[in-house]
Each structure stands twice: as C-alpha cells, then as structure tokens.
NUFI-162231 format. One record per residue (C-alpha): residue in one letter; x, y, z; residue number from 1. Coordinates in Angstrom, 3 decimals, always signed. Example, Ala and Ser with C-alpha at 12.3 -4.5 7.8 and 13.67 -1.06 7.14 Angstrom:
BEGIN
(A,(+12.300,-4.500,+7.800),1) (S,(+13.670,-1.060,+7.140),2) 
//
This chain:
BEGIN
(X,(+81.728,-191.744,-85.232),1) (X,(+83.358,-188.805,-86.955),2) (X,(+82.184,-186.590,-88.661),3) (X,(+83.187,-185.454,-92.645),4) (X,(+82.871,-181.329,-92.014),5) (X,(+82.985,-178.936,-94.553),6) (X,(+82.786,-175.309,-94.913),7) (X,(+81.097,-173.238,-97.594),8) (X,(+82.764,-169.681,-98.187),9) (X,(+81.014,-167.377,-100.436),10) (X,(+83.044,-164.252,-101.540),11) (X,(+81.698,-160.865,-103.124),12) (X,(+80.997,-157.372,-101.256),13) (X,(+77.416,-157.925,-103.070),14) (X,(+76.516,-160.438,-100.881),15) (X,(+77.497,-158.638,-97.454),16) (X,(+75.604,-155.454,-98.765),17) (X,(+72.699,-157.743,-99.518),18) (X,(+72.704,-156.672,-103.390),19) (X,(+72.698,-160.189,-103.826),20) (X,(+71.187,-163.147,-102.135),21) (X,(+73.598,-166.298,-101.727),22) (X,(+71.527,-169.545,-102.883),23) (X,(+74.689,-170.949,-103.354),24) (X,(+75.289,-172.150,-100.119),25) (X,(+71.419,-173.360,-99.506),26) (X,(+72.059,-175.794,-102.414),27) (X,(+75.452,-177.061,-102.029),28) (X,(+74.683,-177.737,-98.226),29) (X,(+71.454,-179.707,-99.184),30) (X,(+73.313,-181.665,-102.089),31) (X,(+76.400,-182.543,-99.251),32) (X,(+74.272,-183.947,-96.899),33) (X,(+73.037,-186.219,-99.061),34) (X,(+76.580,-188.207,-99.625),35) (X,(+77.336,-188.014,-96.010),36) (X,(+78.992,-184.537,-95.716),37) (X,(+77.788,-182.478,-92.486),38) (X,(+78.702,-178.181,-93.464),39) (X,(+79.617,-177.182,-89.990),40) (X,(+79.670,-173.663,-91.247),41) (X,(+78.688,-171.239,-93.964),42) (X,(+80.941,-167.979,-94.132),43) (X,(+80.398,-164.802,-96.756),44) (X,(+83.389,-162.937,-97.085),45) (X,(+83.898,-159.687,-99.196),46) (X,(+86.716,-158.959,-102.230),47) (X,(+89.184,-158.390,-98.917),48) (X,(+92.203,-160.051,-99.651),49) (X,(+93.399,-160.620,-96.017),50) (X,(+89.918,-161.619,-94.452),51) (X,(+89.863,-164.223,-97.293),52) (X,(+93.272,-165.678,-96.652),53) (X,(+92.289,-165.316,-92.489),54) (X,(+89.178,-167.032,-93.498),55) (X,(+91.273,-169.840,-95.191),56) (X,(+93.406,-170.437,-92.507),57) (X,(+90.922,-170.593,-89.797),58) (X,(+88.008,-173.022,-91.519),59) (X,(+91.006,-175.752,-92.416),60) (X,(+91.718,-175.977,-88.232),61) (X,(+87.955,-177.145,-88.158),62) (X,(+86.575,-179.047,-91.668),63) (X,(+88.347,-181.249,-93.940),64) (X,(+86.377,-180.046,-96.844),65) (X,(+86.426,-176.132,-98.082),66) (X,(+84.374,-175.280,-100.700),67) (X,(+84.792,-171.865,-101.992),68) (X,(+82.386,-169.837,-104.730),69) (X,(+82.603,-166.072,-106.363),70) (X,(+85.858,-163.984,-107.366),71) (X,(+86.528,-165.861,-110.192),72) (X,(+85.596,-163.051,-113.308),73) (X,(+87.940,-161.245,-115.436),74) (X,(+87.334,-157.975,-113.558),75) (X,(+89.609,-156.212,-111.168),76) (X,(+87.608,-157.042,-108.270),77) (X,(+88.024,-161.051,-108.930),78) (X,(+91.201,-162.164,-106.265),79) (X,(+89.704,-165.221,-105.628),80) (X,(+92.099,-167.117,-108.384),81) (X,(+95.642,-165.253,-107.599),82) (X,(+94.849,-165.341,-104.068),83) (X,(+94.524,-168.791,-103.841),84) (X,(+97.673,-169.841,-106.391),85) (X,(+99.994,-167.858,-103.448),86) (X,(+97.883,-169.423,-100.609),87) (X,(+99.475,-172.467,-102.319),88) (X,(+102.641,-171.526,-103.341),89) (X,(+101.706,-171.562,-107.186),90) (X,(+102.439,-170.029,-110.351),91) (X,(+99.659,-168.915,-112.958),92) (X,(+99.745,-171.058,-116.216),93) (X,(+97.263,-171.262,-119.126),94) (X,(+95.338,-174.650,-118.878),95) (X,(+94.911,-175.534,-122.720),96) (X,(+91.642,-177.410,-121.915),97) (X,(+90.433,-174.244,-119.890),98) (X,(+91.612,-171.966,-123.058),99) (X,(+89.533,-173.783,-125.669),100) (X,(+86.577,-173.987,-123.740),101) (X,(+86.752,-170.298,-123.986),102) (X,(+87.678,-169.772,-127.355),103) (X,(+84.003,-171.886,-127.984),104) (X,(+81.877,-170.076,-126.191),105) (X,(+83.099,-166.989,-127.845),106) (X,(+82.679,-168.366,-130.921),107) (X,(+79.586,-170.136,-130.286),108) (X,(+78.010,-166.417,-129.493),109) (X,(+79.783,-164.950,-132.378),110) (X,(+81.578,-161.933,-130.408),111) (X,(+85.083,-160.934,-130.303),112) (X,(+87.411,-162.290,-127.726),113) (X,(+89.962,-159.376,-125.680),114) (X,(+93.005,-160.830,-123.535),115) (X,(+91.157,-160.354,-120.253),116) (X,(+88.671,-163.012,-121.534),117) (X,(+91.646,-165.368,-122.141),118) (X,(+93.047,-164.960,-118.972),119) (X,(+89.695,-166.958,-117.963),120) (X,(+92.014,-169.818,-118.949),121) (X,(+94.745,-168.866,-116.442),122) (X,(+95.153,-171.440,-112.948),123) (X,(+97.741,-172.159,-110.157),124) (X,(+99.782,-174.457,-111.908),125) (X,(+99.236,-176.497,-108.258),126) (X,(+95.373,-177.438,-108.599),127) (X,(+93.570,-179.819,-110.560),128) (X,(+91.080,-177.828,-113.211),129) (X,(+87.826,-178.829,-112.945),130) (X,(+86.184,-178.044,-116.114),131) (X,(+83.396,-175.677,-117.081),132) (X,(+80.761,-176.655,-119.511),133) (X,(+78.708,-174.070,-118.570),134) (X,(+80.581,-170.963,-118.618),135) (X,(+84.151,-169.532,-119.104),136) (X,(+85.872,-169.925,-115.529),137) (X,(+87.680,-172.986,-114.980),138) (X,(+87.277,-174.738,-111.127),139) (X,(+90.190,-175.402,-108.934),140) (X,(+90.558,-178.292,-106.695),141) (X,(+93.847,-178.180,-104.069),142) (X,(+94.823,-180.824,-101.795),143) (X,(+97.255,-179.286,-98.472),144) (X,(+97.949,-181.334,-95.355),145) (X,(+94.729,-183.845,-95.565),146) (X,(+92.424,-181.075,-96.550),147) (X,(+90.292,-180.821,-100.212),148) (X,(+89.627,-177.119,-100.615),149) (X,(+87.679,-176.536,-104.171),150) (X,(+87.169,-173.368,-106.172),151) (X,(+83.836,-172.571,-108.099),152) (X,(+82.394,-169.506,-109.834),153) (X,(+79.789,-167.794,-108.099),154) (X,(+77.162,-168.088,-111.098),155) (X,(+75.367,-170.881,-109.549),156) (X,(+74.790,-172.719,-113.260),157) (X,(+77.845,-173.090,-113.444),158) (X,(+79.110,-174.213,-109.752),159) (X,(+75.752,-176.584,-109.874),160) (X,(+77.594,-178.083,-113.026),161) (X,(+80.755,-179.135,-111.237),162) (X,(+79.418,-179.987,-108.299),163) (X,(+77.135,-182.880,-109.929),164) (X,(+79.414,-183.381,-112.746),165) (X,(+83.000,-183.576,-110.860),166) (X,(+82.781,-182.593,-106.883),167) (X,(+80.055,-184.599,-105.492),168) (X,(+80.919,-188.151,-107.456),169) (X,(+84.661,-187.444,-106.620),170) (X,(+84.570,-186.568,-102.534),171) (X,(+83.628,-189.977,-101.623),172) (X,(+86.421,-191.693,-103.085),173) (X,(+88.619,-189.235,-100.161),174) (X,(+86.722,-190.189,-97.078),175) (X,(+84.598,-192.954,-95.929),176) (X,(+80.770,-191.224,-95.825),177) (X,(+78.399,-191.625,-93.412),178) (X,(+75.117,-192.214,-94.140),179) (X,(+72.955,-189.447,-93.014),180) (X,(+69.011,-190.023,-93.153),181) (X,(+66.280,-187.098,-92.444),182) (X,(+62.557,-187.748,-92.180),183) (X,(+60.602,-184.348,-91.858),184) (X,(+56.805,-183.730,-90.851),185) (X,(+55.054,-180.278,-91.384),186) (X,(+52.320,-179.340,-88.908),187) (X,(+49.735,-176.295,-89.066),188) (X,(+47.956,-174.239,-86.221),189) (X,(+50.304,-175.060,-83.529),190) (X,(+53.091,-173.318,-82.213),191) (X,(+56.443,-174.311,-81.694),192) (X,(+56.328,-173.770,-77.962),193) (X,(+53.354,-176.284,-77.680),194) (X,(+55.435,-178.840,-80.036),195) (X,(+57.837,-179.108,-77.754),196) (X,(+55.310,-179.660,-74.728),197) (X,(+53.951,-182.672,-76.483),198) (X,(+56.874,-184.531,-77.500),199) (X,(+58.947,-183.453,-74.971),200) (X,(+59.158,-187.222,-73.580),201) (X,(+60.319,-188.468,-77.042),202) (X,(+62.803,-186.019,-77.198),203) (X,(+64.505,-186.607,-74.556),204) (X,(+64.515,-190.298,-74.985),205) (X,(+66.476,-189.873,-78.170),206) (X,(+69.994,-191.276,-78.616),207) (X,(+73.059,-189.204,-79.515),208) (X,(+73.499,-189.638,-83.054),209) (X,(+69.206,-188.482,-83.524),210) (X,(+68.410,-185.450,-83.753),211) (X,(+65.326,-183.682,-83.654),212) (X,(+64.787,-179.801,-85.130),213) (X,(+62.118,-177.701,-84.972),214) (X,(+61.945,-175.797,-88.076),215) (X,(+59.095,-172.742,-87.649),216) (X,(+57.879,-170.675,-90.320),217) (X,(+54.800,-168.677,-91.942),218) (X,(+52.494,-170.482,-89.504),219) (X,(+53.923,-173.596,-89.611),220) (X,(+56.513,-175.704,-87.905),221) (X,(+58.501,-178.263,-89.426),222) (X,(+59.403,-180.932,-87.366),223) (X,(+62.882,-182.972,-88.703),224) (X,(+64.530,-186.124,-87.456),225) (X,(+67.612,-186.890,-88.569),226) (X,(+69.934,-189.716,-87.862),227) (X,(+74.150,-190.565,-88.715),228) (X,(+75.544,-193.857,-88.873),229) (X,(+77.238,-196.675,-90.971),230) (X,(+74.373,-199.070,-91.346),231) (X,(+72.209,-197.628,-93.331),232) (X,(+69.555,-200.592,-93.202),233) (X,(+70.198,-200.294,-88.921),234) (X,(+69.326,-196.182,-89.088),235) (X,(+66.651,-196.434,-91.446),236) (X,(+64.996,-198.680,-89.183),237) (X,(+64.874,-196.946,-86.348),238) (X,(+64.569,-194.078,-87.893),239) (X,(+61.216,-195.360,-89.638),240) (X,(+59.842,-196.266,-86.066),241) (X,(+61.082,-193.181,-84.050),242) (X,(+59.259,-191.343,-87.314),243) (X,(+55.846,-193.382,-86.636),244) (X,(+55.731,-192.458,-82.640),245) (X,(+56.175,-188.599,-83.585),246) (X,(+53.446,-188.321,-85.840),247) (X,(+51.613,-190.116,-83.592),248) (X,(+51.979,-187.432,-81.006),249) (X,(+51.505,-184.446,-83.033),250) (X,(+48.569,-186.199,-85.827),251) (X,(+46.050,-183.141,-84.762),252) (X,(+48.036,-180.946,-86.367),253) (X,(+50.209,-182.903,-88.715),254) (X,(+49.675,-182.005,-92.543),255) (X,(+52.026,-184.032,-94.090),256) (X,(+54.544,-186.860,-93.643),257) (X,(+56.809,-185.884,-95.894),258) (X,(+59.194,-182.865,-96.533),259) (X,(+57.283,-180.494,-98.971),260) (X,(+55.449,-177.023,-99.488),261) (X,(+51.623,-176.751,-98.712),262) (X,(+50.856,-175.845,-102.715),263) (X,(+52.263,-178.924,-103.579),264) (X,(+49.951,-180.544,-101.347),265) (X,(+47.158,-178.597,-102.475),266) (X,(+47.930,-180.140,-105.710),267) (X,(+48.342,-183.421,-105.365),268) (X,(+45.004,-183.505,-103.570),269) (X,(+43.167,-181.849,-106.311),270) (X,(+44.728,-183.958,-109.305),271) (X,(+43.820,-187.107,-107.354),272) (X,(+40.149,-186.220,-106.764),273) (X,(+40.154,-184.866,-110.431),274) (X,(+39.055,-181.353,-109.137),275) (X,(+39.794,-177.690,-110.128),276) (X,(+39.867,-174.758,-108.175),277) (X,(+40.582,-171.043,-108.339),278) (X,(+41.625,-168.166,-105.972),279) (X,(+39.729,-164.216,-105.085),280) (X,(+42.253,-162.513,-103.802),281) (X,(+42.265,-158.895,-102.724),282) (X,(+45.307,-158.366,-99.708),283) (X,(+47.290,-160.579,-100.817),284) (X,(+47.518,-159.718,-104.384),285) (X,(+47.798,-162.907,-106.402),286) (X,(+50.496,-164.245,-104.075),287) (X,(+48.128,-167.507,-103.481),288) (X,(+47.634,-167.841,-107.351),289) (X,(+51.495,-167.520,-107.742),290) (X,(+52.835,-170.183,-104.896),291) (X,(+49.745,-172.453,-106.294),292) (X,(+51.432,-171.831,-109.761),293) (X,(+54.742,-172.471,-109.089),294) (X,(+54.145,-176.073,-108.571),295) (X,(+55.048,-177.884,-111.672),296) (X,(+51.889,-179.592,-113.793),297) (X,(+49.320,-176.666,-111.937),298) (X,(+47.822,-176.844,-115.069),299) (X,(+46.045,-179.699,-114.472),300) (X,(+43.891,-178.157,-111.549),301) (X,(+44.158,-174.534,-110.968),302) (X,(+42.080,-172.369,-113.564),303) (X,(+42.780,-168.593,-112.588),304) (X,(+42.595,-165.798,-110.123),305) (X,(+40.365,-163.161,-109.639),306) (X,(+42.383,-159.745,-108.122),307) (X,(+40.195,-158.261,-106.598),308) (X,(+41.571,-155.392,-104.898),309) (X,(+38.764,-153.029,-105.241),310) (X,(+35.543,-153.308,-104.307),311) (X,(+34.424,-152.254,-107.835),312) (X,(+36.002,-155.667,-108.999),313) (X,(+34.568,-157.521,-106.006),314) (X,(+31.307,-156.309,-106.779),315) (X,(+30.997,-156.242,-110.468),316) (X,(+33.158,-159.527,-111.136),317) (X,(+32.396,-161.517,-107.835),318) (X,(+29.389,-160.355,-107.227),319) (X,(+29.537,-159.167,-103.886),320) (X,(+26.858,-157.252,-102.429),321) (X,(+26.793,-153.616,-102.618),322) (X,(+25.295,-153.635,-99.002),323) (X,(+27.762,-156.100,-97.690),324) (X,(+30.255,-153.784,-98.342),325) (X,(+28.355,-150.703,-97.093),326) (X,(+27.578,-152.212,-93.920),327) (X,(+30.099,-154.632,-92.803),328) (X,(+33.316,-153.633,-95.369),329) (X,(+35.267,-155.615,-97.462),330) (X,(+37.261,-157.296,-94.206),331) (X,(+34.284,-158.760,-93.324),332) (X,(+33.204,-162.694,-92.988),333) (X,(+30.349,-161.963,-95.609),334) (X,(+32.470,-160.511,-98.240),335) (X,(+34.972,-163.137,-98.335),336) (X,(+32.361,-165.682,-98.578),337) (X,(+30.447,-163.827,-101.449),338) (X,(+33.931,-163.637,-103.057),339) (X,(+34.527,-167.754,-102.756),340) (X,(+31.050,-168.033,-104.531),341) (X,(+31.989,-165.436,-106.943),342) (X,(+34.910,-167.112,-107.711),343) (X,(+33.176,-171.113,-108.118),344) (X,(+30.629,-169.212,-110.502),345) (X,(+32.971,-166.654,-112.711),346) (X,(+36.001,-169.271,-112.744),347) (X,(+33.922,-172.756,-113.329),348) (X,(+35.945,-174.403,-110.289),349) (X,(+35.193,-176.925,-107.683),350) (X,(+36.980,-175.179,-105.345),351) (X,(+37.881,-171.861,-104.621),352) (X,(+39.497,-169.894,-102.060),353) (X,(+39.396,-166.239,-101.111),354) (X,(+41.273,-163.588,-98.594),355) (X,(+40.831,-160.148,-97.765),356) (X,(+42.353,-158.149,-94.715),357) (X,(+44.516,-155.290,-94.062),358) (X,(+47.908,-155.623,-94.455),359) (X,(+49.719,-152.463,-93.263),360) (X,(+51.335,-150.436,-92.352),361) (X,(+48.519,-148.102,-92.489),362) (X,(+44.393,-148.613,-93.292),363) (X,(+43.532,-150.058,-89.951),364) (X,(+40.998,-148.758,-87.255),365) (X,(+40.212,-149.193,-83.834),366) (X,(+37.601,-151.864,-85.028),367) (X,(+39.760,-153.798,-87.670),368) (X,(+43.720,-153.200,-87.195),369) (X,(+46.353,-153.607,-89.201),370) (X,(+46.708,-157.588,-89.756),371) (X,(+42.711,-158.517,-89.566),372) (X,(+42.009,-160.977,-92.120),373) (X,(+39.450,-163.036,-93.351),374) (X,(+39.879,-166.131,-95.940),375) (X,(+37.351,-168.390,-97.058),376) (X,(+37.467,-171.522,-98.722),377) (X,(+34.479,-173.782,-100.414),378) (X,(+32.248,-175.185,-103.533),379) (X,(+29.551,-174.334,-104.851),380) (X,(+26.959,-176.092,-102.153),381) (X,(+29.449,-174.779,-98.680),382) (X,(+31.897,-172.013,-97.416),383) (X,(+33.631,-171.717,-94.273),384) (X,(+35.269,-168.784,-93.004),385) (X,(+37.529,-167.745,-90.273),386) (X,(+39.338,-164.314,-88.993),387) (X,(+42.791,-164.394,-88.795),388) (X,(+44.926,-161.563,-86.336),389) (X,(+48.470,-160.629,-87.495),390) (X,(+50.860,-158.478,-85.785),391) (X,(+53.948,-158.085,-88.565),392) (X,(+54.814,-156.542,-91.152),393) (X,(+52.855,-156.564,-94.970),394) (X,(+55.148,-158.812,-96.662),395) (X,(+55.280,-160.917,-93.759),396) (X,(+51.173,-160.562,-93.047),397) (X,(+51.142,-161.395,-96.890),398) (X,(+52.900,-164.408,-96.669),399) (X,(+50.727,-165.831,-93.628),400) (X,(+47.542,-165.082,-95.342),401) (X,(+48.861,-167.184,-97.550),402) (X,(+49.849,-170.178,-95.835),403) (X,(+46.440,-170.060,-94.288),404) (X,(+44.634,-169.734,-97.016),405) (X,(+46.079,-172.580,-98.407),406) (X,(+45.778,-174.616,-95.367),407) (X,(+41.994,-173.691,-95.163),408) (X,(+41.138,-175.187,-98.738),409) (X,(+43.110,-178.404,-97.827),410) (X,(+41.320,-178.955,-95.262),411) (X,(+38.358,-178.057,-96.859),412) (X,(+38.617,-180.444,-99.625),413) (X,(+39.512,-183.212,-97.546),414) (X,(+36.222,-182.536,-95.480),415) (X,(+34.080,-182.592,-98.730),416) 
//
C-alpha cells in the first residue's frame, strides 16, 4: 500500500541559529498522522532564496504533500510569498477578502494602517487564499503536476487556524487516506537496551506494515506500535492483541498503557483516591511542583511546594535536624526523609515528595559527586528513600530527578 508523504519546510534564519524553536513542525506532523498522512521529512531552511527554491524542487521528487510555514511578514526579510508566485509562474494581485481582513484587525486595535501592512493582502494570482482569522497574512494553496504544496505563516496561532479550519478537512478529499493507528506504552527503570532483549521475539515476528519504536527519554522509554492499512476495524484488531502480548512482556516495568506524561498520571491517581499531596524540593528547584502544575485541574490535588534550597529553610520550615545536616549533609537519606515529613506536616498533604542532590557542574566531592541524589516519597505513617547516580549535565540531572521523583510517589501511592 502506498503511502500519502508529505514534507514540512520551515523557513527563517531564527530557527537555524536556534533563536527560535520550531513547534511548528512537532504539531502539524502529529495532526497529519492522524488523517492518514505519513511526513517523510521535516526541513528548516533560512531567508536564502535559492536553497528555498532547491528545497522546493527536491521535496516534490519525493512527497505529494508540501507544507511550507514562515516568510510571510511585511518585512524585507519575508521572500517566502514572491518566491513562491515565480516558482509558479504568477503575478501578485490584491485578494479583496485578504485586504479586508486586514483593514479589521487594524481597526479592531485602533492603530493606523501604512502600505506595507496592505501589501499583507497581496498573493500569486495562481493559488487559492486560504483565509486568516487569526492574523493578517493570507495562506496559499498551489496545485503543480499532482502535487498540493500549501503556504502558512510561521506564527503558529495562526497556521494552527488553517490547518484545522481549511488544510486538514480539505487533503482528504485529494487522496484516498490510510488509516494509521498507534498504541504507545511508557515503562520506568529499564533501559532501552534491556527492552529490546525482552521483546526481541515479538519484534521480529511483526509484519511489514507494524512497526515498533523505542522512544527513550529522562529515564524512561516509550515503547510505540503503530500499524497502516485500509481496514481500520482489521488493524485495530490486531493491533489491540499485538498491544496485549507487549505489555505482557514488559508489565515489571510498564507504568502506563496509554500515551501520556508521568504528572498526568500522578494526577489522575490522586483525584481518584481523593488525596492531596505536596513537593520539598531543594536541587531541583520547583521543577516537580511546575510539571505537577502544568497538568490541567492540579488544583484538585496538589497544595504547594516547599523550596528549600538552603538548609536554613530545610531546617526552620521542614524541620530537619540541625544534626542531620551536620553529620550526614543535606544529600543524605535522612534529610530527604525529614523533608517528606516536613512537607505532610507544614503543607497538610497525604502525600508528599522530596529531592535533594547535587546537580553540577561544580559542589561535588570525592564522597558525593556531581549527580548524587536522594528523593523521598511518603505520608504521614511511611517514607521510602532511594539514591539516585547521574552522570549529565544540571538541566539534564534536573530533569531526571524529576522523572524519578515522580515515579517514586506513584509508586508509592499505589503501595499505600
């Protein structure tokens, strides 16, 4: 069965200098899939006007669908819109629809309105405008021997907007779709390595059109089947019982069944059991408090965080021991269970969880490196607590305290 391919080119000299990051291309990718649309490639190109057109010509020879974002402002540096109406043998015209979308929004804001602005309104008299109702640049959509190539701005409102207002809805009715269906797993204290020694039968018993990915990150590995066909009631199917034999084979380590971030599992779990909890954090700053936070409806069962960088706050506010921290430090298994009781107490929680290490690049010793961690997670009545050795950088030491932490009280609440 073939394939419907598409490429996503993003254009600036912001993204290539990494001044911005391109989310663009995360998105659109995810929201293809789901009609049926595999990207085969994602390309960032700078404000070059040759290496765009090159780019052009070589990603029609391999996808039928090119979707293109950025270079479509009123500055100098924008050649996104006369490059493409010579690409296809165009002329610029004023779209009237394009013009008085324009003249709105200017009005709407109540500031003045210079020609550049109107110019906005300007397209290749050879594309079909998609509108804008969320900004002043028009979209483009050109058809050119049996290929759709489609113009967005780079402000990723507005693409978003015509993708599920005009793009998405509209591809199908080109090509015949075919179905593709994921089902993702996410397991914890295992590495990817070890993954692949235990379902390494399954794997290779797999048919063409399944695929399996290993998706490792933070601690964690993602495992992902995913499956392309026609019959969607056929590949669901066997999807559903390939899915049941791999979790099988991995269930010591499996933390979820579905496709979703350990916070949100964290919550779930609490709001079911009607529970609270609350986080003392010292290395990793509030980063657990603001991953727990960023799940919507927290509300309902996270309380607060206690920073607790120093050891004056650990002391006076969690009541850690003044001779727990002269004799075995704040990296130590007794501090960070002091600080989860701490925590319970000052915070009224069920549940709390706490980390301290040393996160680099400097404050380690022979005794405790850089990367030693403790985290602790428990109630009122029990705490357990385990050391933790990483060997990477701070933001990336950060973000693995972290996932751990949040793995610990998981487990920790489903064991009490």
């Amino acid at each position: 069965m073939d394939k419907i391919l598409a490429t996503i080119i993003t254009i600036g000299d912001e993204l290539l200098i990494g001044q911005t990051i391109d989310t663009n291309s995360a998105w659109m990718a995810k929201e293809l899939n789901e009609i049926g649309v595999w990207v085969l490639r994602r390309v960032a190109v700078g404000d070059n006007w040759d290496e765009i057109w090159k780019t052009l010509d070589e990603e029609s020879q391999h996808a039928q669908i090119i979707l293109i974002t950025g270079g479509l402002g009123p500055t100098a540096d924008d050649i996104t819109k006369p490059l493409l109406c010579e690409y296809f043998g165009g002329k610029l015209v004023v779209d009237e629809g394009a013009l008085q979308n324009v003249k709105n929004i200017f009005k709407r804001l109540n500031r003045p309105m210079i020609e550049r602005n109107l110019k906005q309104a300007e397209v290749p008299d050879v594309c079909t405008v998609i509108p804008n109702r969320r900004g002043t640049a028009p979209g483009m959509w050109f058809e050119k021997n049996g290929k759709i190539y489609v113009s967005m701005p780079g402000v990723p409102h507005e693409m978003k907007g015509m993708m599920i207002d005009y793009i998405l809805p509209k591809l199908p009715e080109y090509y015949k779709m075919p179905f593709i269906l994921h089902r993702t797993l996410l397991t914890a204290g295992v590495g990817e390595s070890f993954l692949a020694e235990m379902i390494q039968d399954l794997e290779s018993s797999l048919p063409a059109y399944m695929k399996l990915a290993y998706l490792p990150n933070f601690g964690m590995v993602r495992l992902r089947l995913t499956v392309t066909g026609l019959d969607k009631q056929a590949l669901e199917n066997e999807l559903e019982e390939t899915f049941l034999k791999l979790q099988g084979l991995v269930k010591e380590y499996m933390v979820t069944n579905t496709d979703e971030t350990l916070e949100t599992i964290v919550g779930r779990l609490l709001h079911s059991k009607k529970m609270t909890m609350g986080t003392a954090e010292s290395c990793t700053g509030g980063f657990v408090a603001h991953l727990i936070t960023s799940v919507p409806g927290s509300s309902k069962y996270y309380k607060g965080s206690i920073i607790s960088y120093s050891n004056e706050i650990k002391k006076e506010i969690l009541n850690v021991q003044q001779d727990v921290l002269d004799t075995v430090g704040a990296v130590s298994e007794e501090t960070v269970i002091q600080m989860v009781k701490g925590a319970v107490k000052t915070l009224n929680v069920d549940y709390a969880v706490a980390t301290s290490g040393i996160m680099g690049p400097d404050g380690g010793t022979p005794e405790k490196p850089v990367g030693t961690v403790w985290i602790a997670a428990g109630n009122k009545d029990q705490v357990t607590a385990e050391k933790f050795s990483f060997r990477f950088d701070r933001s990336r030491n950060i973000d693995l305290t972290a996932t751990y932490a949040l793995n610990m009280i998981r487990k920790f609440i489903l064991e009490h």
